[in-house]
C-alpha positions in Angstrom: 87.0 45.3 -9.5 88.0 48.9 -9.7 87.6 49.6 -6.0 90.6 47.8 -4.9 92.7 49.3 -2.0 96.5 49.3 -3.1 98.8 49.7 0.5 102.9 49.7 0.6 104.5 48.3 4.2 107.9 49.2 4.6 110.2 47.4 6.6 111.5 48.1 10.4 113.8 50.8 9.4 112.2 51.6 6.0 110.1 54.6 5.0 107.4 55.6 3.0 110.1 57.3 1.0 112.5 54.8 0.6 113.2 53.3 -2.6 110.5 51.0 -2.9 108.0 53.6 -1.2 109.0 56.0 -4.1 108.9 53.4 -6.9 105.2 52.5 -5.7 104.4 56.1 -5.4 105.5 57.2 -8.9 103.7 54.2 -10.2 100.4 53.5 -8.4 98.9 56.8 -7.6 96.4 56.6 -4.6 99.0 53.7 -3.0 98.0 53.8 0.5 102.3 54.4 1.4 102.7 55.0 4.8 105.2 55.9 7.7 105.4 53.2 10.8 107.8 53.4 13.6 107.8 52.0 17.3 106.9 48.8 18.8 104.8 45.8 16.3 101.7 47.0 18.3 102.0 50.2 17.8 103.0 49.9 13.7 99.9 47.5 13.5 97.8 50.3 15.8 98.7 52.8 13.1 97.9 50.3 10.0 94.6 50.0 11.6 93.8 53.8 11.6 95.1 53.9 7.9 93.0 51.1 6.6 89.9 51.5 8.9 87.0 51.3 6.6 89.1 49.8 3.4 87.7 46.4 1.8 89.8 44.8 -1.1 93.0 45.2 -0.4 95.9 44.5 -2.2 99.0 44.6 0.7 102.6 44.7 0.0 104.6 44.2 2.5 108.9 44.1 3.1 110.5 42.4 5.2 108.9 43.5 9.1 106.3 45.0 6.6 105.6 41.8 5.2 105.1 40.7 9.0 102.2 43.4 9.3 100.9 43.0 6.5 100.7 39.0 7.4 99.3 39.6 10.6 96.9 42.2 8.9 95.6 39.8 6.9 94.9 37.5 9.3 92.7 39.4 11.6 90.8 41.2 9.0 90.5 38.1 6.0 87.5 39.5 4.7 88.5 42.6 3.6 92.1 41.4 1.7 92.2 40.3 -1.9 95.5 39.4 -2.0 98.9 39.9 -0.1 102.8 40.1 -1.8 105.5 39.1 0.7 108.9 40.7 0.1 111.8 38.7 2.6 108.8 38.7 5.2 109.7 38.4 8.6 107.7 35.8 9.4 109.3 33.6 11.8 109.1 36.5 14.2 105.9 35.8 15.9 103.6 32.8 16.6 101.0 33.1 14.0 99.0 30.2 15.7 98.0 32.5 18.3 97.5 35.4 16.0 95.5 33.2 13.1 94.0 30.3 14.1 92.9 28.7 10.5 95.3 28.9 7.4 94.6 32.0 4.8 93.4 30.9 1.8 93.2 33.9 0.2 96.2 34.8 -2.6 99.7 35.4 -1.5 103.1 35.8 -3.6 106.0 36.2 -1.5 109.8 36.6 -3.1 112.8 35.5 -0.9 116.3 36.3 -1.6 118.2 32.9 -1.4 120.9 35.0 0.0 119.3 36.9 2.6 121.2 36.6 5.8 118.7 39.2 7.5 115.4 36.5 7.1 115.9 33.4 6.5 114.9 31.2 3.5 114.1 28.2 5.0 112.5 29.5 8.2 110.3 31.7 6.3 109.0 28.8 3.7 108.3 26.7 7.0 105.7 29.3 8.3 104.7 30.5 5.1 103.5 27.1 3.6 101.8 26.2 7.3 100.2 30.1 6.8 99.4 30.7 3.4 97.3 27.8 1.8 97.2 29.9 -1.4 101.0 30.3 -1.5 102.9 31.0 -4.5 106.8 31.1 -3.1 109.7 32.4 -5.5 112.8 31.8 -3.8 115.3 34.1 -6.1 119.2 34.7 -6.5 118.9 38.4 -4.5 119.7 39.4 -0.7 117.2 41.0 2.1 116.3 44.0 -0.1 115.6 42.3 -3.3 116.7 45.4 -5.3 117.6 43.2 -8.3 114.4 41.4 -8.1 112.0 44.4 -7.3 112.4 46.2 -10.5 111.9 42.9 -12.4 108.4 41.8 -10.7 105.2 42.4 -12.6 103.6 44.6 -10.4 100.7 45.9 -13.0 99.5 42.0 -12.8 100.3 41.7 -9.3 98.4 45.0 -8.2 95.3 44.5 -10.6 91.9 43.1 -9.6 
């Protein structure tokens, strides 16, 4: 499937050129990367606009990213292929409210077993009621996963 739609979510005080912005950049060409600032509403308003008229897409989303990209996924299932979780934040919202049935589509989402910024535990509790397709890799790395990140396979993650 060539005509997937590859899209970077930084976190709440991220950027599209922060390190992970930049490794996606160099990497991924055409890696929908960009800027969101202000309220969830208005970062999710802005997603929107960038991804109006995308199907197949492959979201990556860190940490408040990972939050958008969750509650992304949720309202528009049909057009996602998969979604990659990095420390999501996603015990910050009700996603009962937001989802209504479980996603089954594909989600990998690496936690830090020492991040004190998101929680481990409360993150696997709404993950695994979320994500019916959940594969969860809990590894020795904090909220940024900096260790982790350059050791993920993102070529098979990203690929159709």
């Amino acid at each position: 499937m060539n005509n997937i739609v590859r899209v970077f979510i930084h976190g709440l005080e991220g950027s599209s050129t922060g390190t992970k912005g930049t490794f996606f950049r160099e990497r991924y060409p055409g890696m929908i990367i960009g800027d969101y600032e202000g309220t969830l509403d208005k970062r999710m308003e802005k997603l929107s606009k960038d991804l109006e008229g995308r199907n197949h897409l492959i979201l990556v989303g860190s940490s408040f990213g990972g939050l958008m990209a969750a509650i992304f996924a949720c309202k528009n299932r049909n057009r996602i292929h998969s979604v990659i979780l990095l420390a999501p934040a996603l015990a910050y919202t009700d996603f009962g409210s937001i989802c209504g049935e479980p996603l089954t589509l594909p989600v990998t989402l690496y936690q830090g077993s020492d991040d004190t910024v998101v929680l481990p535990d409360p993150t696997l509790e709404v993950a695994a009621n979320l994500f019916k397709n959940l594969d969860y890799r809990l590894v020795k790395d904090d909220h940024s996963l900096l260790t982790t990140f350059t050791q993920i396979d993102w070529d098979s993650l990203l690929a159709a």
